[in-house]
PDB file of the backbone (N, CA, C, O) and the ligand in Angstrom, with CONECT records:
HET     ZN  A 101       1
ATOM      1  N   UNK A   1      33.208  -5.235   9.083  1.00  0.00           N
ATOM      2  CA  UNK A   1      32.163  -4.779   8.169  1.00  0.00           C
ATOM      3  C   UNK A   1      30.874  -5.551   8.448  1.00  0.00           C
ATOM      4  O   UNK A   1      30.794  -6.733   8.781  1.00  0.00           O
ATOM      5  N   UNK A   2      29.933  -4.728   8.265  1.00  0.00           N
ATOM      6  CA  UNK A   2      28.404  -5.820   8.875  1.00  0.00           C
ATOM      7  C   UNK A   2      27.448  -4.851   7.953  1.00  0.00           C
ATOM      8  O   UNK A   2      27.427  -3.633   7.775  1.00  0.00           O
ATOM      9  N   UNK A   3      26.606  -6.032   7.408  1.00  0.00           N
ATOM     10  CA  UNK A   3      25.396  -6.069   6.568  1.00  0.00           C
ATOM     11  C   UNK A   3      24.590  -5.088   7.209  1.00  0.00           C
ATOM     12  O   UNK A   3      25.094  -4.770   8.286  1.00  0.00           O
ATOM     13  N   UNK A   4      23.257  -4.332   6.893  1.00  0.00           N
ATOM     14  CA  UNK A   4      22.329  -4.102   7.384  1.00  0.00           C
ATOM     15  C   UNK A   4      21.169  -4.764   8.099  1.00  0.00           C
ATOM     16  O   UNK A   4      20.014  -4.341   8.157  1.00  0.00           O
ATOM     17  N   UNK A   5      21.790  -6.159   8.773  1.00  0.00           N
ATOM     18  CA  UNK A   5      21.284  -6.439   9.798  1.00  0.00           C
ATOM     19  C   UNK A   5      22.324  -6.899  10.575  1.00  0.00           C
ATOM     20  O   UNK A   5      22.167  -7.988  11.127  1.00  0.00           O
ATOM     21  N   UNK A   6      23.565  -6.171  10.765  1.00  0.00           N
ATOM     22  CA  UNK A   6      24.340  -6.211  11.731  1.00  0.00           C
ATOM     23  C   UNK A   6      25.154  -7.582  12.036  1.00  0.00           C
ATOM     24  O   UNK A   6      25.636  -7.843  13.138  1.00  0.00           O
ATOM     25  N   UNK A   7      25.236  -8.453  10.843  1.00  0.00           N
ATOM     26  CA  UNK A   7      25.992  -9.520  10.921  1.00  0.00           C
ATOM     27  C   UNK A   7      27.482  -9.297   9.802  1.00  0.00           C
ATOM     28  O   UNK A   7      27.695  -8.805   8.693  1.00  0.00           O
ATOM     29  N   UNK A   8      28.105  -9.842  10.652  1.00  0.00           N
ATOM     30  CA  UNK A   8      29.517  -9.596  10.297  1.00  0.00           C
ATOM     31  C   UNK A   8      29.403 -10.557   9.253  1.00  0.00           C
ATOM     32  O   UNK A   8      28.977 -11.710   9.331  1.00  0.00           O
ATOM     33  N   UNK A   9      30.065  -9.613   7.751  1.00  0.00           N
ATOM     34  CA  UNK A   9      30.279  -9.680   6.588  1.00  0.00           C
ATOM     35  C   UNK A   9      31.803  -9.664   6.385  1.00  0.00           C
ATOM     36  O   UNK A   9      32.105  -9.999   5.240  1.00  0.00           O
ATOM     37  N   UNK A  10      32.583  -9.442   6.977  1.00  0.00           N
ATOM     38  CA  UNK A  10      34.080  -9.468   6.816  1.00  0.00           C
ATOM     39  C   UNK A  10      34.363 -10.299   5.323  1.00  0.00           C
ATOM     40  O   UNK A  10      33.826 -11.407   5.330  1.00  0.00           O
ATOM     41  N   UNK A  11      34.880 -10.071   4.430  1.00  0.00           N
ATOM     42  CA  UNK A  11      35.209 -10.900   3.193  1.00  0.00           C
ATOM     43  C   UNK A  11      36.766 -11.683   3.276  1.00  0.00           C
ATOM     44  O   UNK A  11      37.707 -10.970   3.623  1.00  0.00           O
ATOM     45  N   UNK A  12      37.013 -13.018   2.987  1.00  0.00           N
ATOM     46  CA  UNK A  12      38.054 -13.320   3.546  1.00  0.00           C
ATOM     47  C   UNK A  12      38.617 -13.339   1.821  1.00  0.00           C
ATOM     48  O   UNK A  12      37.850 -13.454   0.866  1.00  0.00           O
ATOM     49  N   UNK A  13      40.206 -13.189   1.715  1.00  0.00           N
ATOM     50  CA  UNK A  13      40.876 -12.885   0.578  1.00  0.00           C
ATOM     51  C   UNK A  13      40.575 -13.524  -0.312  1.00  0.00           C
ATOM     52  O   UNK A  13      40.120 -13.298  -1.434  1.00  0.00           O
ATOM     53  N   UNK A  14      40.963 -14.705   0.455  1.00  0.00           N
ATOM     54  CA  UNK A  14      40.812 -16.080  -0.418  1.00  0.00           C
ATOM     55  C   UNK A  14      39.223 -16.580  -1.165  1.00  0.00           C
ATOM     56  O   UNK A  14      39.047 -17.277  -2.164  1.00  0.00           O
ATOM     57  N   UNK A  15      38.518 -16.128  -0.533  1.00  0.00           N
ATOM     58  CA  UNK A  15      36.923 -16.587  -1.064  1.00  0.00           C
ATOM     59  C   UNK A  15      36.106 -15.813  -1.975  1.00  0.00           C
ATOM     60  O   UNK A  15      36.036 -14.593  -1.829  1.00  0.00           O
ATOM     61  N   UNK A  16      35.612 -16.284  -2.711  1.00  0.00           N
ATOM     62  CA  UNK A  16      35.350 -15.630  -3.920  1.00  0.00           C
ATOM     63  C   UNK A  16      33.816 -14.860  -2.784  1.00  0.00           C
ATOM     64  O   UNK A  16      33.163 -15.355  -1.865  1.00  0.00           O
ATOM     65  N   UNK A  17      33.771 -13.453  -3.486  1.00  0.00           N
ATOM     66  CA  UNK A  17      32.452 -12.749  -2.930  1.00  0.00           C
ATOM     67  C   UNK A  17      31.405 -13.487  -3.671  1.00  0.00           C
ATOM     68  O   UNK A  17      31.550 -13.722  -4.871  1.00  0.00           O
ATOM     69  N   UNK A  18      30.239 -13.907  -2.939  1.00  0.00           N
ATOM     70  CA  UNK A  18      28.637 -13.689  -3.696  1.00  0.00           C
ATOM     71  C   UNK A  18      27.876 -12.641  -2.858  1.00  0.00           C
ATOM     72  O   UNK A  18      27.616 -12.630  -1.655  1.00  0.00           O
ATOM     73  N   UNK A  19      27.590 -11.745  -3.865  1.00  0.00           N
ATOM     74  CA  UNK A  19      26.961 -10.672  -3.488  1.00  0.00           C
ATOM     75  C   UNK A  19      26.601 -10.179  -4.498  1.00  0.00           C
ATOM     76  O   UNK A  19      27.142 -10.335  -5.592  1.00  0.00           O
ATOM     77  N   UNK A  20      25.558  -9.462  -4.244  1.00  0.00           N
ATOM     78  CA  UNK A  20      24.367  -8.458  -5.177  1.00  0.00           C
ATOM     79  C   UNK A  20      24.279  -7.453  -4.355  1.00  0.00           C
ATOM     80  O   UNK A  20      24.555  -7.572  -3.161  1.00  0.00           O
ATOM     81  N   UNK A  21      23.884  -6.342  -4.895  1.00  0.00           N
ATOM     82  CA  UNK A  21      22.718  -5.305  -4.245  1.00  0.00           C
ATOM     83  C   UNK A  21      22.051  -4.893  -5.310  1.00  0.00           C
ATOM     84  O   UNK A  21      22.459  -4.485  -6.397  1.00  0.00           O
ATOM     85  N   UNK A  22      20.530  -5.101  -4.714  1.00  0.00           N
ATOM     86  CA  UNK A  22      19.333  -4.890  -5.371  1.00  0.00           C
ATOM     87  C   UNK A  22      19.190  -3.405  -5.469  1.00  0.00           C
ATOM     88  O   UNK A  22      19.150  -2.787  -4.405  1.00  0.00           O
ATOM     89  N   UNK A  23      19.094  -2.649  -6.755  1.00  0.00           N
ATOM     90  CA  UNK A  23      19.036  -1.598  -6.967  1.00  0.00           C
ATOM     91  C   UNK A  23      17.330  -0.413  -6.502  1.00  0.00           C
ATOM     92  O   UNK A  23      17.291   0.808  -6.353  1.00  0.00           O
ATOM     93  N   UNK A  24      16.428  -1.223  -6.423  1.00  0.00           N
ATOM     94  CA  UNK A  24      15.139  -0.925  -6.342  1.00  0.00           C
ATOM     95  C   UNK A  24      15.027  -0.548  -4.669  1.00  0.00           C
ATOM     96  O   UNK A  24      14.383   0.374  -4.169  1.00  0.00           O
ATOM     97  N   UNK A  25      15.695  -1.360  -4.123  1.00  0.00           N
ATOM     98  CA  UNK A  25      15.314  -0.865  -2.336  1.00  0.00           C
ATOM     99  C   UNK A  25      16.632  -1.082  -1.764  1.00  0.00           C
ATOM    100  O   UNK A  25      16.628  -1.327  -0.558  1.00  0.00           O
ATOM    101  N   UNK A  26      17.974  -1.041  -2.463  1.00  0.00           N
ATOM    102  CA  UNK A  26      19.408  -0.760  -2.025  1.00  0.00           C
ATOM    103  C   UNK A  26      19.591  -1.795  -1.105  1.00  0.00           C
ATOM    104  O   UNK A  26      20.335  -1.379  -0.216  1.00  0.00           O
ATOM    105  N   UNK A  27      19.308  -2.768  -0.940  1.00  0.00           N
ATOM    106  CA  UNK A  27      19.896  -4.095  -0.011  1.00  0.00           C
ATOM    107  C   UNK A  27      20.863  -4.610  -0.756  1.00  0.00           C
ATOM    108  O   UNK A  27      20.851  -4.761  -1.978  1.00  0.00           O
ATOM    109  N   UNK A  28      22.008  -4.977   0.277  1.00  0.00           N
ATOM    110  CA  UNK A  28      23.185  -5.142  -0.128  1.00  0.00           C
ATOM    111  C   UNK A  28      23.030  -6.339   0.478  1.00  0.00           C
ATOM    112  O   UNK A  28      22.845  -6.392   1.694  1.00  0.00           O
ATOM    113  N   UNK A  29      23.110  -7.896  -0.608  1.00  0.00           N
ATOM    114  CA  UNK A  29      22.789  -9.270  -0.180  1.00  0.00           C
ATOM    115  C   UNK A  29      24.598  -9.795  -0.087  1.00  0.00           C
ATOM    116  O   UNK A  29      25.503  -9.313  -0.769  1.00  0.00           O
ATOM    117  N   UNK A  30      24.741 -10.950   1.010  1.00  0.00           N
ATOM    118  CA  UNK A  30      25.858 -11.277   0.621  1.00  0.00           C
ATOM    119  C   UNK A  30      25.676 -12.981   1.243  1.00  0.00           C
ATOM    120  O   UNK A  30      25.279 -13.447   2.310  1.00  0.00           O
ATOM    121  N   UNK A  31      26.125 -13.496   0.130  1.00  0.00           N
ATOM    122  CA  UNK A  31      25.464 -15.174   0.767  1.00  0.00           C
ATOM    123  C   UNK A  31      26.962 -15.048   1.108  1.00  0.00           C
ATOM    124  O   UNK A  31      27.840 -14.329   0.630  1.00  0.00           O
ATOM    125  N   UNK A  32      26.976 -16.083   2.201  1.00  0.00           N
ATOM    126  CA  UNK A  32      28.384 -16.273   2.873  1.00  0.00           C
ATOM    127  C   UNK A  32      28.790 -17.953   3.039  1.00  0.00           C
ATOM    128  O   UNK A  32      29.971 -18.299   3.023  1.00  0.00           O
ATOM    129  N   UNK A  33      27.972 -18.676   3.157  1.00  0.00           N
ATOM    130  CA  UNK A  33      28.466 -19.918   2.790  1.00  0.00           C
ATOM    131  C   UNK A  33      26.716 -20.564   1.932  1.00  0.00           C
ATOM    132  O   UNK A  33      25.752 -19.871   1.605  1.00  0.00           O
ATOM    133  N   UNK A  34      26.910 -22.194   1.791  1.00  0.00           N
ATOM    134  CA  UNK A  34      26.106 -22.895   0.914  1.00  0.00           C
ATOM    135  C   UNK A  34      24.724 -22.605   1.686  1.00  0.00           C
ATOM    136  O   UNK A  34      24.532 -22.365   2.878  1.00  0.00           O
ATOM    137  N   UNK A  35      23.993 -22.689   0.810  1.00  0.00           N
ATOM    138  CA  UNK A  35      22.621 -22.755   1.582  1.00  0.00           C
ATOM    139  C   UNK A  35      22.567 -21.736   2.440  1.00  0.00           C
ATOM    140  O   UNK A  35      22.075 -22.060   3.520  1.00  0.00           O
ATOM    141  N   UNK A  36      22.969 -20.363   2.330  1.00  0.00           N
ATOM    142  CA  UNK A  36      22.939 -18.922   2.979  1.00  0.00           C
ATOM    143  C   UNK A  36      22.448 -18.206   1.734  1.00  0.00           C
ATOM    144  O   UNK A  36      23.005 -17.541   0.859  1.00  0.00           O
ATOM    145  N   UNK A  37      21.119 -18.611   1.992  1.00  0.00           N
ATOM    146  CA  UNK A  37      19.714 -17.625   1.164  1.00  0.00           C
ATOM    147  C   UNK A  37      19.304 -16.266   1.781  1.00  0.00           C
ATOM    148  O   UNK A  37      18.982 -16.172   2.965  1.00  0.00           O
ATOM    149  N   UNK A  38      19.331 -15.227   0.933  1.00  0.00           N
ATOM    150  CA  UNK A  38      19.189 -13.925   1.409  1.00  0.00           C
ATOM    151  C   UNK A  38      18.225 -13.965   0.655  1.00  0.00           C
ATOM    152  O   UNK A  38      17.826 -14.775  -0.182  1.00  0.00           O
ATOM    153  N   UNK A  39      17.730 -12.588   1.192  1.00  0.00           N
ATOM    154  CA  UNK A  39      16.353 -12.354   0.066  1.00  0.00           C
ATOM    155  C   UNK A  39      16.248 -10.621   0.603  1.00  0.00           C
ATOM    156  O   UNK A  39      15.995 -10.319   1.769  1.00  0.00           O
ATOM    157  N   UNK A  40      16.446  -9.821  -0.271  1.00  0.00           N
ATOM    158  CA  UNK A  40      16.252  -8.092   0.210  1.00  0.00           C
ATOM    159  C   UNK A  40      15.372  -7.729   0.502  1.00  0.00           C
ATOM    160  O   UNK A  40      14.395  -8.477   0.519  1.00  0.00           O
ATOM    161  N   UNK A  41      15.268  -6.364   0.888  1.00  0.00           N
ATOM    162  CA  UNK A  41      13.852  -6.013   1.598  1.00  0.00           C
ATOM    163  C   UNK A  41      12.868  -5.870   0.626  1.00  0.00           C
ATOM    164  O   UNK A  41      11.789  -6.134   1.155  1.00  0.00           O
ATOM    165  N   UNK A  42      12.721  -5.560  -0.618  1.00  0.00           N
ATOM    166  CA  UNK A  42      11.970  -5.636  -1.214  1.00  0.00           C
ATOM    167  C   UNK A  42      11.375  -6.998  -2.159  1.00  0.00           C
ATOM    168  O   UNK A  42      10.613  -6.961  -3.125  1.00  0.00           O
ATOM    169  N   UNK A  43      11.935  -8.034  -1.586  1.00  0.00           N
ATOM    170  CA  UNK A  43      11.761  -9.394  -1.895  1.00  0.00           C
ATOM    171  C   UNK A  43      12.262  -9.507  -3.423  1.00  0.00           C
ATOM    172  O   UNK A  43      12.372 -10.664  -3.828  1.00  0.00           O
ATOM    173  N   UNK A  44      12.578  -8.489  -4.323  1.00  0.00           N
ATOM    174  CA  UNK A  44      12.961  -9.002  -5.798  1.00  0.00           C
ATOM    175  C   UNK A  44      14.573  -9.789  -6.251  1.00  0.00           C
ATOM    176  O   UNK A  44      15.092 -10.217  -7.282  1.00  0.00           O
ATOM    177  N   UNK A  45      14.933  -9.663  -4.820  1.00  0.00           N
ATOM    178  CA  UNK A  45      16.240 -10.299  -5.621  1.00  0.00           C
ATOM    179  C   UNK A  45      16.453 -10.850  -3.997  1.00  0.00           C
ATOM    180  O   UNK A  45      16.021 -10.426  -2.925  1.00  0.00           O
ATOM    181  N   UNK A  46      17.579 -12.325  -4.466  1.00  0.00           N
ATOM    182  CA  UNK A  46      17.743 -13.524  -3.591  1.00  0.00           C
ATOM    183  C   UNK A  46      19.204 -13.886  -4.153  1.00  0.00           C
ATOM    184  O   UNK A  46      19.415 -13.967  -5.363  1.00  0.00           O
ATOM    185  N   UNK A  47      20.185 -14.095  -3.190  1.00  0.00           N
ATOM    186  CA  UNK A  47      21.401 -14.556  -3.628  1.00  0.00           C
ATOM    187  C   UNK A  47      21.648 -16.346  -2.502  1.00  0.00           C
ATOM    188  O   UNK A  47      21.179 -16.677  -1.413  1.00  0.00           O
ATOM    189  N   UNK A  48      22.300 -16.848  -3.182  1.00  0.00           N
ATOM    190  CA  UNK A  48      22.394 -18.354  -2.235  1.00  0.00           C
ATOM    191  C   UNK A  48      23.918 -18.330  -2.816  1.00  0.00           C
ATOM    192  O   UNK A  48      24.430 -17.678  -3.725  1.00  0.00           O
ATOM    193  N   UNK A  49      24.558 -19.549  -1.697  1.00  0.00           N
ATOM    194  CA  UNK A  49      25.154 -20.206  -2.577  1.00  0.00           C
ATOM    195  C   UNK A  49      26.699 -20.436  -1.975  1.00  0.00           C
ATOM    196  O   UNK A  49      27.432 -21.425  -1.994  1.00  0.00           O
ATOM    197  N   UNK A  50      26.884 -18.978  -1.387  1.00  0.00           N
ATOM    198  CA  UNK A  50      28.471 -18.905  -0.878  1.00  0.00           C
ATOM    199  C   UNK A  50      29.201 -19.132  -1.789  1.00  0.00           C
ATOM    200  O   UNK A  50      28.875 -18.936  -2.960  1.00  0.00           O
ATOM    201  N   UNK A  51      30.934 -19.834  -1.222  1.00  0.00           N
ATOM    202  CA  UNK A  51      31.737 -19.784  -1.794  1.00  0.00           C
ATOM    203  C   UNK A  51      31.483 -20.897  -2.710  1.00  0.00           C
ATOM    204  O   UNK A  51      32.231 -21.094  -3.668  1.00  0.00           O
ATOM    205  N   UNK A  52      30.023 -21.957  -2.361  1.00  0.00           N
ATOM    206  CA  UNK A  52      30.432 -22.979  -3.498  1.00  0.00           C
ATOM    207  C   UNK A  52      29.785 -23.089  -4.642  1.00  0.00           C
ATOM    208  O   UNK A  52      30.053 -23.982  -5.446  1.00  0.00           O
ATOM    209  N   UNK A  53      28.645 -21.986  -4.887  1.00  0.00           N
ATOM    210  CA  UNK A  53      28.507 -21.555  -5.811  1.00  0.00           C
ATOM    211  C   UNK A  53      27.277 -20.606  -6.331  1.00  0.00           C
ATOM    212  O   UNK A  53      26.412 -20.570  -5.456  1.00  0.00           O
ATOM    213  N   UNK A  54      26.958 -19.898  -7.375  1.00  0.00           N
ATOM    214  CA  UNK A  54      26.387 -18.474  -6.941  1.00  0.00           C
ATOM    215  C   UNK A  54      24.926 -18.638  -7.830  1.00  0.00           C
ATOM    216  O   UNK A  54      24.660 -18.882  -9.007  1.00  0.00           O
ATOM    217  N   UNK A  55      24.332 -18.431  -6.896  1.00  0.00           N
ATOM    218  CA  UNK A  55      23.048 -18.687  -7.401  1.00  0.00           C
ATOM    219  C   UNK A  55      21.934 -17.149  -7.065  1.00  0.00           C
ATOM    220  O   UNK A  55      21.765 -16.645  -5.955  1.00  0.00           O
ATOM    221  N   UNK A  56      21.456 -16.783  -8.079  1.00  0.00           N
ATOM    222  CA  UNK A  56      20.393 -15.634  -7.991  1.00  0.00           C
ATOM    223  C   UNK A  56      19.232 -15.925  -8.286  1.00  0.00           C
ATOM    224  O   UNK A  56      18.915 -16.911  -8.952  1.00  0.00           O
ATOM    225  N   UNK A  57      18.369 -14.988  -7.760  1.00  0.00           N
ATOM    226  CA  UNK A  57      17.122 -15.364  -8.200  1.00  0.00           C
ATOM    227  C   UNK A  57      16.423 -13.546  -8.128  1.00  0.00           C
ATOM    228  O   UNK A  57      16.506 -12.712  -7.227  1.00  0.00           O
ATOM    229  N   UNK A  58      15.946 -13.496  -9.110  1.00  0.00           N
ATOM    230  CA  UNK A  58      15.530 -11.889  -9.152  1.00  0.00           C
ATOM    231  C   UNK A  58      14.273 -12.449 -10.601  1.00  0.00           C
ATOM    232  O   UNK A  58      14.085 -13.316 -11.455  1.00  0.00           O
ATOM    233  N   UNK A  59      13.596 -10.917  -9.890  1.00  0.00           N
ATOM    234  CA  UNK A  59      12.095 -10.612 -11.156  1.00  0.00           C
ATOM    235  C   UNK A  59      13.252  -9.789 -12.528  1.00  0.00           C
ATOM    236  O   UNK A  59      14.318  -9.172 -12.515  1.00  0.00           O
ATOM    237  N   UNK A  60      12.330 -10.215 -13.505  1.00  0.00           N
ATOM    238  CA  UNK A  60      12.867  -9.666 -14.870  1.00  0.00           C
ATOM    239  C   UNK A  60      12.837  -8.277 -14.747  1.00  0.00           C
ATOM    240  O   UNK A  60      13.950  -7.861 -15.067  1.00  0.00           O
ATOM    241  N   UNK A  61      12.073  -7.333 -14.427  1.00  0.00           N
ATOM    242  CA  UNK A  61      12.206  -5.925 -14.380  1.00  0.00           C
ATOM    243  C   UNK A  61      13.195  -5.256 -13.179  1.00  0.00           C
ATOM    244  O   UNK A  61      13.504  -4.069 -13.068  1.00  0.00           O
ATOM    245  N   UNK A  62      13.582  -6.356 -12.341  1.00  0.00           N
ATOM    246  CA  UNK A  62      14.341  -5.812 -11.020  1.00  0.00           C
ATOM    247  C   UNK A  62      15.745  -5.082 -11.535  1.00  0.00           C
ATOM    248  O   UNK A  62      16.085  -5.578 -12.609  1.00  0.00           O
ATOM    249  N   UNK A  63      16.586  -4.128 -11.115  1.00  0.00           N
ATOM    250  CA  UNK A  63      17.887  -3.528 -11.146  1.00  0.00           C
ATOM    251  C   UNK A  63      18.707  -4.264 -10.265  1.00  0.00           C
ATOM    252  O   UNK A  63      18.258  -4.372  -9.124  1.00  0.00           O
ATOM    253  N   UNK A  64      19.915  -4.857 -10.525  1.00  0.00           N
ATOM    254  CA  UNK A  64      20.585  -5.769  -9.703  1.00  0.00           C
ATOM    255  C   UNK A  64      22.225  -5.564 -10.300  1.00  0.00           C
ATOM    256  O   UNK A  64      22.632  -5.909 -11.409  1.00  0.00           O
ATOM    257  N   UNK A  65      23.047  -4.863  -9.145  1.00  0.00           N
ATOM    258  CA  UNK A  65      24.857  -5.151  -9.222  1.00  0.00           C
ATOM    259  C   UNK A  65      25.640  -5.955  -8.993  1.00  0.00           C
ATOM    260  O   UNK A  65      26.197  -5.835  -7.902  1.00  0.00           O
ATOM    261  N   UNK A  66      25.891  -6.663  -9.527  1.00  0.00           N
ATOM    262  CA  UNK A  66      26.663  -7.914  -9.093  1.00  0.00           C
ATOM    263  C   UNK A  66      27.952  -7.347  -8.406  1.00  0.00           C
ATOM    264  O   UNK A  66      28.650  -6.539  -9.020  1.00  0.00           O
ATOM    265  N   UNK A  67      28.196  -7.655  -7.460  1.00  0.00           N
ATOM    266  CA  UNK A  67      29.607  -7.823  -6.238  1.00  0.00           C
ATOM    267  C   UNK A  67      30.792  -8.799  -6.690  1.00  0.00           C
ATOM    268  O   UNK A  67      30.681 -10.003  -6.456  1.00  0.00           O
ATOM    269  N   UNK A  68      31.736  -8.376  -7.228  1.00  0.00           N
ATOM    270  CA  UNK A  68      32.660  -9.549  -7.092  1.00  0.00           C
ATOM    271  C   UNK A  68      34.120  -9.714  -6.185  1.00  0.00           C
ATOM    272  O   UNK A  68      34.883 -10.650  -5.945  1.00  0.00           O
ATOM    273  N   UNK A  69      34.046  -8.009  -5.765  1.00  0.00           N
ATOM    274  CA  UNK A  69      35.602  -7.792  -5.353  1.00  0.00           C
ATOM    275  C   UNK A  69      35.203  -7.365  -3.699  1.00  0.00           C
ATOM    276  O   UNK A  69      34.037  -7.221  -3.331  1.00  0.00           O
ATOM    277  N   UNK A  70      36.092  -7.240  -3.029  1.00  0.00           N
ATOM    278  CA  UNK A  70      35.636  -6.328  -1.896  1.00  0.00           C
ATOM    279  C   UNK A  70      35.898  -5.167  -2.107  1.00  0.00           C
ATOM    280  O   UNK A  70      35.648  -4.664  -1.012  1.00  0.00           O
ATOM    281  N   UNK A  71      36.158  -4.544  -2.610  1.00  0.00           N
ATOM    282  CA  UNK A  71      36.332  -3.206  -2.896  1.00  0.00           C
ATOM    283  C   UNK A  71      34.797  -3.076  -3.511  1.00  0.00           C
ATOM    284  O   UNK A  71      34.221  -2.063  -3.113  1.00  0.00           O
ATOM    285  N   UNK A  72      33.929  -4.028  -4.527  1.00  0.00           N
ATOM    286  CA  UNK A  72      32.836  -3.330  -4.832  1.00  0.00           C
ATOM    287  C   UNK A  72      32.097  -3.793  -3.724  1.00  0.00           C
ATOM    288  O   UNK A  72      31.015  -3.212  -3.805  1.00  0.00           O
ATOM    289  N   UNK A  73      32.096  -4.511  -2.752  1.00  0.00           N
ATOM    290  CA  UNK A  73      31.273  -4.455  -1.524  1.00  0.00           C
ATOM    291  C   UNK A  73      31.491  -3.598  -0.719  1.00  0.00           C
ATOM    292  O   UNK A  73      30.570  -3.530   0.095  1.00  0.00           O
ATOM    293  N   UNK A  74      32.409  -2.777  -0.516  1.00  0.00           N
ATOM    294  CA  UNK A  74      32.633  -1.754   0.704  1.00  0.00           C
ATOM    295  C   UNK A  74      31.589  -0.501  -0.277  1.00  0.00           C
ATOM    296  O   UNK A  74      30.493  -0.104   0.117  1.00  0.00           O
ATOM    297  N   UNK A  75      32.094  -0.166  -1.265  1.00  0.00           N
ATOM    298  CA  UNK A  75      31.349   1.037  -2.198  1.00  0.00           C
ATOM    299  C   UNK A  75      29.810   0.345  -2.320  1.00  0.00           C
ATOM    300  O   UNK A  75      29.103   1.307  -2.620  1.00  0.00           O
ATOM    301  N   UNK A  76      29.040  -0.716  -2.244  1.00  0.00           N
ATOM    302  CA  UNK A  76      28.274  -0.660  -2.217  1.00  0.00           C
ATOM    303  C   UNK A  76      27.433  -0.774  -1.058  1.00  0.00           C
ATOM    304  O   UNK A  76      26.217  -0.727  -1.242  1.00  0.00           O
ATOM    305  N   UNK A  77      27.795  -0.888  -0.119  1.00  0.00           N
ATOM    306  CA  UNK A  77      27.274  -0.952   1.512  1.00  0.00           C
ATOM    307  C   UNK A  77      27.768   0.701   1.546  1.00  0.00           C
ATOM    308  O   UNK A  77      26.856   1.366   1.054  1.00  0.00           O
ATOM    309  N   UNK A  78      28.606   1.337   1.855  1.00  0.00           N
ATOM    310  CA  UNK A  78      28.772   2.764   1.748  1.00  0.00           C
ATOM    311  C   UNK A  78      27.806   3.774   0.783  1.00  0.00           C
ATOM    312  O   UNK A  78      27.631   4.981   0.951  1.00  0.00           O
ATOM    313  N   UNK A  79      27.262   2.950  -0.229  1.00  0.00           N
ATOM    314  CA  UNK A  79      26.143   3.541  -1.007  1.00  0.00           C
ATOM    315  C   UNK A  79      24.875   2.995  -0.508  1.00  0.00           C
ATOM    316  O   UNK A  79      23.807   3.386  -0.979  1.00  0.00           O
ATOM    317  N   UNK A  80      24.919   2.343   0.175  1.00  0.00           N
ATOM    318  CA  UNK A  80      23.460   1.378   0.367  1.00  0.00           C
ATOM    319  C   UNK A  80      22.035   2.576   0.737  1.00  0.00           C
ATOM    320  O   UNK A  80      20.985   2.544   0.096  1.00  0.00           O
ATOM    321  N   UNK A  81      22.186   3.123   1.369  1.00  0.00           N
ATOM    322  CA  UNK A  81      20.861   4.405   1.584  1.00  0.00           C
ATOM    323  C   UNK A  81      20.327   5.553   0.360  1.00  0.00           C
ATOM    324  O   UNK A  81      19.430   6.395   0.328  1.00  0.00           O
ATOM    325  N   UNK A  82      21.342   5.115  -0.567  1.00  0.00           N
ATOM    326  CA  UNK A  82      21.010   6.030  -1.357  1.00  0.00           C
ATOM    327  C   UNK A  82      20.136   5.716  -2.037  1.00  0.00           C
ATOM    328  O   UNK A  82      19.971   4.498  -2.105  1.00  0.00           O
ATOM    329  N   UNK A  83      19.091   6.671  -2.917  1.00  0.00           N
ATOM    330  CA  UNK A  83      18.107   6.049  -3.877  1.00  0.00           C
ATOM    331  C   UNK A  83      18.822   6.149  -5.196  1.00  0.00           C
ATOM    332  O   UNK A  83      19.725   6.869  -5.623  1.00  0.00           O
ATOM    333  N   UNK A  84      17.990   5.023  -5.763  1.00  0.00           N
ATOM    334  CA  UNK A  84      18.412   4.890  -7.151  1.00  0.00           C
ATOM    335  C   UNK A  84      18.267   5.903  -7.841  1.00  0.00           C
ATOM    336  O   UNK A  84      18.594   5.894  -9.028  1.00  0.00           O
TER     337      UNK A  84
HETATM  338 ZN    ZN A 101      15.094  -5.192  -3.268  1.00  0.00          ZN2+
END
């Protein structure tokens, strides 16, 4: 499985997901270890943190899904082009 910039996202069982996708421009963020700062294409939402711990950063008016399972990361990368 790979992000929309083509880096392998594979989710391992054991590790808890951090992931968002920003609802406003459909980027599907996935921090993968500490200090793995994303930031979407439309700059309103930022996930850090990895498995050791989950940190967001988004504007108050932004639309944002929180990811917790892999199952909601496959449905949301499989939705990712769509508009809101
Ligand atoms: Zn965005």
């Amino acid at each position: 499985m790979r992000n929309q910039f083509g880096e392998d996202i594979n989710p391992k069982p054991e590790t808890p997901i951090n992931a968002a996708k920003c609802l406003d421009c459909g980027t599907v963020l996935v921090s993968r270890y500490r200090h793995d700062f994303q930031t979407c294409r439309c700059g309103k939402l930022s996930v850090d943190g990895g498995s050791d711990y989950v940190r967001r950063a988004y504007d108050e008016d932004s639309h944002v899904l929180e990811i917790r399972t892999p199952d909601e990361l496959v449905a949301a990368l499989a939705a990712r082009e769509e508009k809101p």
